[in-house]
ZAPA-168863 format. One record per residue (C-alpha): residue number from 1; residue in one letter; chain; x, y negated, z negated. Coordinates in steps of 0.5 Angstrom, whole numbers, always signed. Layout:
// residues N
nr:rest:kette:x:y:z
NUM:A:A:X:Y:Z
...
END
This chain:
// residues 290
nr:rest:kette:x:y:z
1:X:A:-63:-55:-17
2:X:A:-62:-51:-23
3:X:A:-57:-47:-27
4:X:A:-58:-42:-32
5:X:A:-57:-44:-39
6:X:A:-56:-37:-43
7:X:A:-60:-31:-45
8:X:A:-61:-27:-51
9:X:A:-61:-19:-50
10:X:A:-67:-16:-54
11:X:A:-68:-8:-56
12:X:A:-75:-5:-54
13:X:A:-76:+2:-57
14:X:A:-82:+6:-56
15:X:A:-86:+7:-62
16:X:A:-91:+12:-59
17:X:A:-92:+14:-52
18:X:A:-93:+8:-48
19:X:A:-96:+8:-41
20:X:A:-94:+3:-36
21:X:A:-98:+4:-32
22:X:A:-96:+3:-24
23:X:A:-103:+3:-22
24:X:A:-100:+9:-17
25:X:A:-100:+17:-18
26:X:A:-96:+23:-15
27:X:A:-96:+30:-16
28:X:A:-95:+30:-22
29:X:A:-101:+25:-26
30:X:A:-106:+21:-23
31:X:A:-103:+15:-27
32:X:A:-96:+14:-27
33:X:A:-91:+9:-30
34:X:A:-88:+4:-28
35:X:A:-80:+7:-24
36:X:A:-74:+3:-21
37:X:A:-72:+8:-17
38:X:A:-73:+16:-22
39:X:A:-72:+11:-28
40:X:A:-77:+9:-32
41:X:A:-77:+2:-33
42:X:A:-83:-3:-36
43:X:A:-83:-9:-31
44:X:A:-82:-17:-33
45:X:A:-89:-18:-32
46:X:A:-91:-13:-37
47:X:A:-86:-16:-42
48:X:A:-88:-22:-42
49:X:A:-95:-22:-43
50:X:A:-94:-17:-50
51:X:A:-91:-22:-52
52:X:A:-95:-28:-50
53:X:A:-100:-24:-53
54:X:A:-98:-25:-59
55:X:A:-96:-32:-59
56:X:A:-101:-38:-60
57:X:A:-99:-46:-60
58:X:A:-94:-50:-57
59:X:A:-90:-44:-56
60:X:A:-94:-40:-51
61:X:A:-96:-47:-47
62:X:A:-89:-48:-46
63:X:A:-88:-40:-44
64:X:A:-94:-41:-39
65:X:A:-92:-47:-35
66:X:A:-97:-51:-39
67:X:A:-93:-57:-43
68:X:A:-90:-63:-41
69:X:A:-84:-59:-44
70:X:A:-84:-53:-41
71:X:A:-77:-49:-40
72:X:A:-75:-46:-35
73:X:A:-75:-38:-37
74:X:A:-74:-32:-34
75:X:A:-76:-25:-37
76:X:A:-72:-19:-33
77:X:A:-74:-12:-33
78:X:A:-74:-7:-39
79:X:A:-68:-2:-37
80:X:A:-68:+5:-40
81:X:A:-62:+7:-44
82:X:A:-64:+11:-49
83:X:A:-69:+18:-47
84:X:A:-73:+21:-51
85:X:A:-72:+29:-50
86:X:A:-74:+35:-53
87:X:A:-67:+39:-57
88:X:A:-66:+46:-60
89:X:A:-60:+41:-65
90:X:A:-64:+37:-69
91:X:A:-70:+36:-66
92:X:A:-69:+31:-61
93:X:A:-64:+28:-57
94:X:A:-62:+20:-54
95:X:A:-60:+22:-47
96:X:A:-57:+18:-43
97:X:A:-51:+17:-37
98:X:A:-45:+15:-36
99:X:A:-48:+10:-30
100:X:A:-54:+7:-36
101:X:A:-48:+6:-40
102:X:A:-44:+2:-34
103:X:A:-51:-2:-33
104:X:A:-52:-3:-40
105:X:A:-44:-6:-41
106:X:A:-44:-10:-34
107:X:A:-50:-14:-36
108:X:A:-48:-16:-43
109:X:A:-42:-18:-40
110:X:A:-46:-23:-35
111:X:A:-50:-27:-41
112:X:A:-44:-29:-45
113:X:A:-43:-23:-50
114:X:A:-37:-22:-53
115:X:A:-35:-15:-52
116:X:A:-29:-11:-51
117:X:A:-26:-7:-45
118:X:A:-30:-1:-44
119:X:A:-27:+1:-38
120:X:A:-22:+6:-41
121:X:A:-27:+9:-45
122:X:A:-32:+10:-39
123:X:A:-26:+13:-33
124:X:A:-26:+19:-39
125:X:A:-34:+19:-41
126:X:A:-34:+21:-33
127:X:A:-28:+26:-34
128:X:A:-31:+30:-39
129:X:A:-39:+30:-36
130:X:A:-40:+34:-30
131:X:A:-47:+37:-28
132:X:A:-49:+42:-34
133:X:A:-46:+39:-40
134:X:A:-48:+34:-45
135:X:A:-43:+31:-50
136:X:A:-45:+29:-56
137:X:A:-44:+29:-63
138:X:A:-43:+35:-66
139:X:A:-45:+43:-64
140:X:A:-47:+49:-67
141:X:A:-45:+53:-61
142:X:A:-43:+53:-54
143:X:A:-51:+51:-52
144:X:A:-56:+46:-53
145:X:A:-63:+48:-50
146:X:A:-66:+40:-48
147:X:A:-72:+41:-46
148:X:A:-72:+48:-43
149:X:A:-66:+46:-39
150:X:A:-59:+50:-42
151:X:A:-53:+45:-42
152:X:A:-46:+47:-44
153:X:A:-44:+43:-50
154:X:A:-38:+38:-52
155:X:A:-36:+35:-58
156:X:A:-35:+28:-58
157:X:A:-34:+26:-65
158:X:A:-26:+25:-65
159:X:A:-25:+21:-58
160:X:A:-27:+14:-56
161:X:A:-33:+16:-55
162:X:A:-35:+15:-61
163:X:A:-32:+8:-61
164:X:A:-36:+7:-55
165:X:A:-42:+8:-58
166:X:A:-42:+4:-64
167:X:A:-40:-2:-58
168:X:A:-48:-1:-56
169:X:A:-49:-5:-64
170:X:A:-52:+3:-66
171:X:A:-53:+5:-72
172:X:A:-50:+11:-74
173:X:A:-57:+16:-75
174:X:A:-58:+13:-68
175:X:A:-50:+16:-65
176:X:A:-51:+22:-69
177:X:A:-58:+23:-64
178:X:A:-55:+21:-56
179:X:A:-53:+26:-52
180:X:A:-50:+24:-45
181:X:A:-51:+27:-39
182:X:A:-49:+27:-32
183:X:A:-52:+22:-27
184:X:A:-57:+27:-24
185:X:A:-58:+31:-30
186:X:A:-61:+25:-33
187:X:A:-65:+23:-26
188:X:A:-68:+31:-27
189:X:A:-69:+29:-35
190:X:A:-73:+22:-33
191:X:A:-77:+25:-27
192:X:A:-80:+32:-31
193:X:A:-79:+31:-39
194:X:A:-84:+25:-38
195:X:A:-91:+25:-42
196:X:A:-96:+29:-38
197:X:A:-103:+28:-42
198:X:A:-111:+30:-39
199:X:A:-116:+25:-40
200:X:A:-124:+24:-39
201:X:A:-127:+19:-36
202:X:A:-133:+18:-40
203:X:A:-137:+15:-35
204:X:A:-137:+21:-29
205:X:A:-133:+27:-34
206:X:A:-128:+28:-28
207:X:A:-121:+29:-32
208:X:A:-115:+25:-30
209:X:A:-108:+25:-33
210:X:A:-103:+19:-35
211:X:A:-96:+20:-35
212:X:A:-92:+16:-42
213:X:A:-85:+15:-44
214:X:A:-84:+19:-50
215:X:A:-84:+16:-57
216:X:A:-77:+15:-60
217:X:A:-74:+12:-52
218:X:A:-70:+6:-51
219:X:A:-69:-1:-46
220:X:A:-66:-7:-46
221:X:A:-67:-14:-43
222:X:A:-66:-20:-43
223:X:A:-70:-28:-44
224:X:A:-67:-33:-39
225:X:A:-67:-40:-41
226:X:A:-64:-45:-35
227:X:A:-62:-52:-35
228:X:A:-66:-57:-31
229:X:A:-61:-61:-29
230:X:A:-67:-67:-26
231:X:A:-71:-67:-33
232:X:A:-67:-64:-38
233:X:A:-71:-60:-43
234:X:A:-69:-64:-50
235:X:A:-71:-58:-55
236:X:A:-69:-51:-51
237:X:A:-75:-47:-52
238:X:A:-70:-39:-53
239:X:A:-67:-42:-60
240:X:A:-75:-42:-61
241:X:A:-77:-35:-59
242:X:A:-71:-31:-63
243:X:A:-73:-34:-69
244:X:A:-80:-32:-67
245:X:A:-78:-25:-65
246:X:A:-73:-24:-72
247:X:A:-80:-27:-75
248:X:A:-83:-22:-73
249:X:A:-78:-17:-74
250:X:A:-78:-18:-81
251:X:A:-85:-18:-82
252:X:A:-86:-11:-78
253:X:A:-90:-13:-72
254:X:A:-91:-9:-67
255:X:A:-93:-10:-59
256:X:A:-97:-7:-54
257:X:A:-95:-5:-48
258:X:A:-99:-2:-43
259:X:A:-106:+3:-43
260:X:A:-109:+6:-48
261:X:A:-108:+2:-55
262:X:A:-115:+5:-57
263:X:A:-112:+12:-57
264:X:A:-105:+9:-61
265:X:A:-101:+9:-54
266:X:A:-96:+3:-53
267:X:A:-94:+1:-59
268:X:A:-86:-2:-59
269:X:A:-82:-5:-63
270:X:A:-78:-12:-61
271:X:A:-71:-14:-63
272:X:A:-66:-19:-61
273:X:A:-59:-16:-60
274:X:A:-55:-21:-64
275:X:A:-48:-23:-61
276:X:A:-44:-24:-67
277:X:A:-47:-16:-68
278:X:A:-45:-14:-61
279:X:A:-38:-16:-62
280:X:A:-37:-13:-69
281:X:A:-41:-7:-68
282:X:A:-45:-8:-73
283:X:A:-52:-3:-73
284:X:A:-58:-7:-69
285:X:A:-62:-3:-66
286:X:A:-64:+4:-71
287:X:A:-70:+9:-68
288:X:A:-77:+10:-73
289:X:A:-73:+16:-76
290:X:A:-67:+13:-79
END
């Protein structure tokens, strides 16, 4: 019998493209990402082998079941939160909706962060976002052109918004960039505005194409530790893995995730989300550009 432990939140933030691939193809590109339902997702599997990839020693026996001291870990999906899409305003925006926000603040609160009540904050996001409109930052006219796609634009810098933005850890370059949209504007955005690339096989010179999650996009997931309650584990393994994330971090290292490393695809930064940071609102998670 087993009951879980804890388990740390970490940011993935897209580099460049990155191609999960889920070894099925559609009308739109032989090779496609990995998906939960239209969402683009990257599977705990593919999680947890960037980062097995890049750890050696002790640590990595532990993770792979091959020491007496093995913890019993578990690595959830990476969610999307943060959408990576073209703008007429600024370049780019961070889209995302009201039921990612939801998602995102439901399962922080299932591992033990601290964090206020949001609940007020998004009965009123849901108010104000309708199909057609994003709410965002600030605006320079009545439109905003994403991706082609033409939205009504609300302003969303003097109301609770705001505040339940910076209740993500976001820094404020990050804020300025997210634009919320509708639970079926952001499925139309996911399934449409991702990568489409065309390639050559080398050995037949047949073309296929890949699909990517832009560069610049967002996910969360989490790093479970349960507690054995027959063999107690002496020295938790979690603990061990945030320092080697912040290690990392610190140094700048980036991780490989999916196809195409050769070509400068799949490039990811990891970071942990700190509790203390979540709870204050302090900035955690910052895009290349900020």
């Amino acid at each position: 019998m087993s009951i879980k432990n804890r388990a740390n939140a970490v940011w993935c933030i897209a580099n460049t493209p990155v191609c999960a691939g889920s070894g099925e193809g559609d009308f739109r590109a032989d090779c496609n990402i990995q998906r939960n339902d239209d969402f683009p997702k990257i599977d705990a599997g593919t999680f947890k082998g960037s980062l097995l990839y890049k750890m050696d020693g002790k640590l990595k026996k532990i993770i792979q079941n091959k020491s007496p001291e093995q913890a019993k870990l578990s690595f959830s999906d990476l969610r999307l939160l943060f959408f990576s899409v073209q703008s007429s305003h600024g370049i780019y925006r961070l889209l995302t909706s009201v039921n990612c926000l939801e998602q995102f603040f439901l399962e922080i609160s299932w591992n033990e962060y601290e964090c206020d009540d949001v609940s007020q904050e998004l009965k009123g996001l849901k108010r104000r976002v309708v199909d057609g409109v994003i709410c965002q930052w600030s605006h320079h006219d009545d439109t905003e052109w994403i991706g082609g796609y033409k939205l009504q634009a609300v302003n969303y810098k003097d109301n609770v918004i705001k505040d339940l933005l910076r209740k993500l850890g976001l820094s404020q370059t990050v804020i300025k960039h997210i634009g919320i949209v509708s639970d079926k504007d952001f499925r139309y955005f996911t399934r449409y505005h991702t990568e489409i690339i065309t390639r050559n096989r080398l050995e037949n010179q047949a073309l296929f194409t890949e699909e990517y999650l832009p560069e610049g996009s967002i996910l969360y997931g989490f790093i479970c530790e349960f507690k054995d309650l027959v063999r107690p584990v002496k020295a938790p393994v979690l603990p061990q893995i945030s320092r080697w994330i912040e290690t990392n971090e610190k140094e700048g290292k980036v991780y490989q995730i999916g196809r195409n490393l050769n070509t400068g695809k799949g490039s990811v930064t990891i970071s942990e989300m700190k509790r203390e940071e979540v709870k204050n609102g302090k900035p955690l998670c910052r895009s290349k550009s900020s």
